[in-house]
Backbone as numpy.savetxt, mean C-alpha at the origin, in Angstrom:
# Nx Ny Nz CAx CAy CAz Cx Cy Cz
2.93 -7.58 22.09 2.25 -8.86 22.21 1.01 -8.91 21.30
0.06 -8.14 21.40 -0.86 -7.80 20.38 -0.58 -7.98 19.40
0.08 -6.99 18.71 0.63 -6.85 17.32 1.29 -8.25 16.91
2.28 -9.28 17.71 2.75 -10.14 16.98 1.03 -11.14 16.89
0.40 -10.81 17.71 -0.73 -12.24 17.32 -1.85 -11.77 16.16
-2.28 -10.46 16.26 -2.48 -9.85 14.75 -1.65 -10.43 13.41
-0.24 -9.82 13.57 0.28 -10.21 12.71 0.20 -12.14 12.04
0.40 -13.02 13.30 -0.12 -14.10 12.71 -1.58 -14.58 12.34
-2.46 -13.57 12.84 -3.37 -14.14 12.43 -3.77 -13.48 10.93
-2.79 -12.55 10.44 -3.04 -11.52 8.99 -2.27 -12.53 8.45
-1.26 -13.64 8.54 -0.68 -14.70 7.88 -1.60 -15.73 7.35
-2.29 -16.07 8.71 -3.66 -17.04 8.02 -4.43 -16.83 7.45
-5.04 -15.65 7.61 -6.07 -15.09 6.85 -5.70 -15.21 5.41
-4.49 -14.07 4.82 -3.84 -14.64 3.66 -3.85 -16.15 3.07
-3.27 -17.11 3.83 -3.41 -18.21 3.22 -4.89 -18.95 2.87
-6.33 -18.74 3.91 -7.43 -19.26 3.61 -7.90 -18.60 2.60
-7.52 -17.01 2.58 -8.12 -16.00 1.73 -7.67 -16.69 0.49
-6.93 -17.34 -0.23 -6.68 -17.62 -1.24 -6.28 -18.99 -1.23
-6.99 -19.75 -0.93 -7.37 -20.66 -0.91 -8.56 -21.02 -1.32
-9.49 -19.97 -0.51 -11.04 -19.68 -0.72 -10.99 -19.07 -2.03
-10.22 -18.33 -2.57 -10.36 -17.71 -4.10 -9.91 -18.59 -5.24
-8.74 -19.88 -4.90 -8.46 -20.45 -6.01 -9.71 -21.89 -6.21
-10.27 -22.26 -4.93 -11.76 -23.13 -5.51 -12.96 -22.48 -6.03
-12.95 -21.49 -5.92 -14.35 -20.81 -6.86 -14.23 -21.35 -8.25
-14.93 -21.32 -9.28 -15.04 -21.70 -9.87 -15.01 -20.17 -11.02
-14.12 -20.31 -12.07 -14.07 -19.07 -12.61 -14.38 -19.45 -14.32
-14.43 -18.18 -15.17 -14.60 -18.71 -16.39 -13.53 -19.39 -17.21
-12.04 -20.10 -16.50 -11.17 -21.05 -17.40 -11.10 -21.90 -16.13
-12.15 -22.21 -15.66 -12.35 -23.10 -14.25 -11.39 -23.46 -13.52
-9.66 -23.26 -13.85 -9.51 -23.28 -12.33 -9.38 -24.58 -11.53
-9.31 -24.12 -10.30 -9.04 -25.42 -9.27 -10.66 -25.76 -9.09
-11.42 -24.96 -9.28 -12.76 -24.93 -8.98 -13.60 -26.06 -9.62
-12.81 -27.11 -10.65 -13.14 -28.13 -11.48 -13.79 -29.16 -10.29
-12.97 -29.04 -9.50 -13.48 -30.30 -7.88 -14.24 -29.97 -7.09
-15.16 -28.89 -7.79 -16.76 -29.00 -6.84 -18.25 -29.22 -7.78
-17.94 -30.08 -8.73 -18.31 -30.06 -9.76 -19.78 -30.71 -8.91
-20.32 -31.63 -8.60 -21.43 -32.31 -8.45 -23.05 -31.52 -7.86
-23.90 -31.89 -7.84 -25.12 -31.19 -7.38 -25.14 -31.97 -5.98
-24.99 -32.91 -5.79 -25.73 -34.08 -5.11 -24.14 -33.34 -3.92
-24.09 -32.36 -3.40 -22.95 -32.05 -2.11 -23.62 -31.29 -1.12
-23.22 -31.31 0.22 -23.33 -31.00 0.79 -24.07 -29.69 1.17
-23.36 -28.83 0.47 -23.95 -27.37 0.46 -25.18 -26.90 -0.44
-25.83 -27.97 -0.89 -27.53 -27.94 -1.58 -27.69 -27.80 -2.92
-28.35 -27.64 -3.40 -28.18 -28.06 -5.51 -27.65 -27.08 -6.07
-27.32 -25.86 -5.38 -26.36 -24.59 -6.25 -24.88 -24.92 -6.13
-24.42 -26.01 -5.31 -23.86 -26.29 -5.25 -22.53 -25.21 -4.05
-21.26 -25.73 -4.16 -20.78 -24.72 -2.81 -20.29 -23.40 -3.85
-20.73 -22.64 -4.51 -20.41 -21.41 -4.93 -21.11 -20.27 -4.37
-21.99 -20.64 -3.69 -22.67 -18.81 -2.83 -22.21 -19.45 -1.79
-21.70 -20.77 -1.41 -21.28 -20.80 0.34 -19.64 -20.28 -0.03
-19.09 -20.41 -0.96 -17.22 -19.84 -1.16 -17.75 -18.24 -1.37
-18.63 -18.16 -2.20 -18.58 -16.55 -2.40 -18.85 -15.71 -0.80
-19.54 -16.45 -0.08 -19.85 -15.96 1.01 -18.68 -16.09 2.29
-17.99 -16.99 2.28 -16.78 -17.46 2.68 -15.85 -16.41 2.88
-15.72 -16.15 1.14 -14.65 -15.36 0.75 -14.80 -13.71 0.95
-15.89 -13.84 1.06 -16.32 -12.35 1.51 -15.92 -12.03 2.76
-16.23 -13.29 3.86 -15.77 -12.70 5.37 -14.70 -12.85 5.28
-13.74 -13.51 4.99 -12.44 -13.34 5.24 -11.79 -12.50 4.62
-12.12 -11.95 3.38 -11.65 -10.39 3.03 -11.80 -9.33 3.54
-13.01 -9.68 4.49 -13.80 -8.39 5.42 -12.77 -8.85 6.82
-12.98 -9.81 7.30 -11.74 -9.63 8.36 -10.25 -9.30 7.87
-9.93 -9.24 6.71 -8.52 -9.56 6.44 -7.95 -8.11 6.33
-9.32 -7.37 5.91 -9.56 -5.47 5.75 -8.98 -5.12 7.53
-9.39 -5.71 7.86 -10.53 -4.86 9.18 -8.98 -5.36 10.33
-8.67 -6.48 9.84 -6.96 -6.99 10.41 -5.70 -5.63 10.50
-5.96 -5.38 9.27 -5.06 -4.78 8.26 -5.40 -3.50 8.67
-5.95 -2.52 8.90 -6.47 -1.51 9.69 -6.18 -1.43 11.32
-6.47 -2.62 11.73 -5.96 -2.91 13.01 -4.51 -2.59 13.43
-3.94 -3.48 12.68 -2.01 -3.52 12.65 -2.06 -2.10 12.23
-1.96 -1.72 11.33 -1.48 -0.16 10.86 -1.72 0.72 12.17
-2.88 0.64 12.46 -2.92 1.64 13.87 -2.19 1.59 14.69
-2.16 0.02 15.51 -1.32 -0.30 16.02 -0.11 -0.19 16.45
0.60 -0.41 14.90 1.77 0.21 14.98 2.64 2.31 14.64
1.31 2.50 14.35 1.56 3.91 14.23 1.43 4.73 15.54
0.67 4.00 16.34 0.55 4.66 17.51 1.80 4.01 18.96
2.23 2.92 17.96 3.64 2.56 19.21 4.87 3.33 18.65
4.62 3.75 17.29 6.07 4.68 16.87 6.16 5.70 18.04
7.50 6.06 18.36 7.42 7.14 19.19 8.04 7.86 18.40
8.84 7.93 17.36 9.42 8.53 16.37 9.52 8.49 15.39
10.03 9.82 14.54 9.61 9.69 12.85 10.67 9.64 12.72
11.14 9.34 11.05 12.00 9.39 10.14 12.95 10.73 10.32
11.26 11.69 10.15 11.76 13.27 10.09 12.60 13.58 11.33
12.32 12.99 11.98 13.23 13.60 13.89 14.22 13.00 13.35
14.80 11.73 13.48 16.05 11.41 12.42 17.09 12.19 11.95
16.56 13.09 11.08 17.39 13.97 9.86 18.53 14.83 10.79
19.65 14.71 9.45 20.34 16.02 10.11 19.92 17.29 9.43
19.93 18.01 10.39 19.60 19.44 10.72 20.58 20.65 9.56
22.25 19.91 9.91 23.02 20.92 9.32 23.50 20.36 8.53
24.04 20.77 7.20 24.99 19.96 6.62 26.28 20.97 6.66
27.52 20.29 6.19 28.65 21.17 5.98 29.18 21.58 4.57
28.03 20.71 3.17 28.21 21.48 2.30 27.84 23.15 2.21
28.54 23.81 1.10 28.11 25.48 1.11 27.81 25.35 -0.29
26.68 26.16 -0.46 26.30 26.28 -2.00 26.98 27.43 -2.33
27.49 27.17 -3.70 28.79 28.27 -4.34 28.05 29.67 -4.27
28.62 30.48 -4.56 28.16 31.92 -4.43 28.64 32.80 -5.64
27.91 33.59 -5.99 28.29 34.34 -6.98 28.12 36.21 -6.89
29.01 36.50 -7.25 29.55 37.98 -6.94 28.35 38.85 -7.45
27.74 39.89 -6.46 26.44 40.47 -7.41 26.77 41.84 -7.94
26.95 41.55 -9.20 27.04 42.68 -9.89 25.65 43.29 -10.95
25.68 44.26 -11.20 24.98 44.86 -12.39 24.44 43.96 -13.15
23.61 43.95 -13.97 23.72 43.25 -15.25 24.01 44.41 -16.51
25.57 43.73 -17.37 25.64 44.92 -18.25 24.76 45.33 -19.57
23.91 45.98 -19.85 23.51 45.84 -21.25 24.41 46.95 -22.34
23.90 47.03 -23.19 24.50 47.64 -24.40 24.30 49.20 -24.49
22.80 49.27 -24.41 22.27 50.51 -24.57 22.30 51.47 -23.08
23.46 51.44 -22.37 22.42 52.29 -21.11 22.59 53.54 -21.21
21.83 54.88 -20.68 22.20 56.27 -20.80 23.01 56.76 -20.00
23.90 56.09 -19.69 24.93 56.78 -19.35 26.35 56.91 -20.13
26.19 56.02 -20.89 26.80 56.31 -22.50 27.20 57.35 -22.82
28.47 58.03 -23.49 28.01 59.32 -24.53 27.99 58.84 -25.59
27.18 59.63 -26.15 26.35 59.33 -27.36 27.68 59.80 -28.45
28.06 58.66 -29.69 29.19 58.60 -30.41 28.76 59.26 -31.56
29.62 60.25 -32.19 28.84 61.13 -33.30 30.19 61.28 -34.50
């Protein structure tokens, strides 16, 4: 129950979060062209330290979301991947006969005269 209302609220966040990032106003301006005036609401700097500030908390909740869920769900796993695995297989890796290695020179040779 938790986790699904986290999860929708990490949906919204996403969507304001970038929402809030495409009106800023950037250096090829962007959607940010439509906060153009002095004379608004948010005082003669106009709304760019109220979006920058905006955009800050909702990246800071969107962190702090996102940390949340991960725990969340790591601590409802009751099982890994690794428990999963099989154990045995029924391939056999080939085998090879151990012999000597022969070289050329050994002393047990007789010596050819």
């Amino acid at each position: 129950m938790t986790t699904s209302f986290l999860l929708i609220v990490q949906i919204i966040l996403v969507v304001i979060l970038v929402i809030a990032v495409l009106l800023q106003k950037s250096s090829s301006i962007g959607l940010g062209a439509y906060s153009g005036s002095n004379d608004s609401v948010f005082g003669a700097k106009g709304p760019n330290s109220f979006l920058a500030k905006t955009t800050f908390l909702i990246g800071f909740l969107f962190v702090s979301n996102t940390i949340a869920l991960g725990y969340l769900y790591s601590t409802s796993a009751q099982s890994s991947v690794v428990d999963n695995m099989v154990e045995s297989t029924h391939v056999e890796a080939p085998t090879t006969p151990l012999q000597a290695p022969k070289s050329d020179a050994s002393p047990e040779a007789p010596a050819a005269e």
